[in-house]
C-alpha positions, 0 to 999 in steps of 0.5 A: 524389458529392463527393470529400473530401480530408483537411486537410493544415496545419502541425499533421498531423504532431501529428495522427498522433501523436496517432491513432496512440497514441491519447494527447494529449502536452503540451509540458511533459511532463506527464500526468494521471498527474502531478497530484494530484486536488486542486488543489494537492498539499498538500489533503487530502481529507475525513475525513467522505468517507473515513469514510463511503465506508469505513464503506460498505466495511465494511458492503458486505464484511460481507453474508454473511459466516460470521466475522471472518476471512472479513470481514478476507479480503473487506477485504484483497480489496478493497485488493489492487488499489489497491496494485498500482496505486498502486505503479506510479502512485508510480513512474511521478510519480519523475524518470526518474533514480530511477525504480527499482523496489525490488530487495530488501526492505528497500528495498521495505518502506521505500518502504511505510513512507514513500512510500505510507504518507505519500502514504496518509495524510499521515504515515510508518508509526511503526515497520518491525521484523525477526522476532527468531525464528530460525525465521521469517526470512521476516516483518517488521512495519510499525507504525502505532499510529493507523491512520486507516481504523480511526479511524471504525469502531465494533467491537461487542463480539462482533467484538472481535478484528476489525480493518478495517486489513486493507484496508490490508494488502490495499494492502501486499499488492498492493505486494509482488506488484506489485513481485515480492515476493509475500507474505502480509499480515495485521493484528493489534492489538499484544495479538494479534501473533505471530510475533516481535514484540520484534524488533529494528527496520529503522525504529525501537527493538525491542519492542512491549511492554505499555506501547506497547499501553496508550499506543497502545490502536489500534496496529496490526501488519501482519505481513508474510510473505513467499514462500520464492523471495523469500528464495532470490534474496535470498540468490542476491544476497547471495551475488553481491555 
């Protein structure tokens, strides 16, 4: 029986590195985490794909369902963890001096409203608003007056009031837990929002009146409520700063 002793070169201590971690660092710095999956930055990936992998969501989530309700709860289930995910991905790709994580919701729904909606879908959200009821302090509003993940999808008649966008605010919702501002999101169309919608806006002008609803017939409000320990240690930080 021979005796096998271990290679010793000039790159053993790479070696280690990499058996102890378990993880393969490039000299520049850089991970998978960093690069896109496309080739470049700027693509995009097919709308003929994501309306067809979409559609299959759809059809996936409708099997045995006993109302619209269930089907927007089972399509907000399923975008839940991939905002989890993408707000630590979004995160981790800043420069180590703006890695920051949102403090307060205002910041918090900004960087919904531009980061993750632009690095969704190629655009920013159109509008972010405030409740402008006294009574319900606790709920905000991210407008899209075309979302995408509703631009392929055929609503038949008897399923009028259902709207796929709550997959997208499943993503938001992830979001906000992911980031420690636990909330409850759901989507409505402009004719089916409640809750203070002619609030005065963080990102835009107030009001979503019934000439936006017909300028924008697929408009769209994810209603955005937050948890009342969120708005106790928004106030704690109000008041200490």
């Amino acid at each position: 029986m021979s005796n096998h002793l271990p290679a010793s070169g000039g790159n053993g201590s790479h070696g280690a590195r990499a058996g102890d971690s378990g993880l393969r660092y490039p000299s520049n710095g850089k991970t998978i985490y960093h690069r896109p999956l496309n080739r470049t930055k700027t693509a995009e990936l097919s709308k003929a794909a994501f309306a067809y992998l979409f559609a299959e969501m759809v059809s996936y989530a409708q099997r045995r369902v006993t109302g619209i309700q269930e089907l927007e709860k089972r399509l907000n289930l399923q975008g839940h963890p991939i905002g989890l995910k993408l707000l630590d991905l979004l995160l981790f790709r800043e420069p180590p001096r703006s890695q920051l994580r949102p403090l307060n919701i205002i910041a918090l729904l900004h960087f919904i409203k531009i980061n993750i909606w632009t690095h969704l879908f190629g655009r920013q959200a159109d509008r972010l608003e405030k409740s402008s009821n006294p009574d319900t302090p606790d709920e905000f509003m991210i407008i899209d007056n075309e979302p995408l993940v509703n631009a392929y999808i055929s609503v038949p008649k008897e399923m009028s009031q259902l709207n796929c966008a709550a997959f997208a605010a499943g993503i938001i919702e992830g979001v906000c837990d992911g980031a420690g501002f636990p909330a409850r999101v759901t989507a409505h169309t402009v004719g089916d929002t409640a809750g203070g919608s002619n609030g005065s806006g963080s990102g835009g002008t107030g009001g979503t009146g019934a000439a936006d609803g017909e300028m924008w017939p697929g408009r769209t409000v994810f209603l955005v409520k937050f948890q009342p320990e969120v708005l106790e240690r928004e106030a704690l930080i109000g008041n200490k700063s």
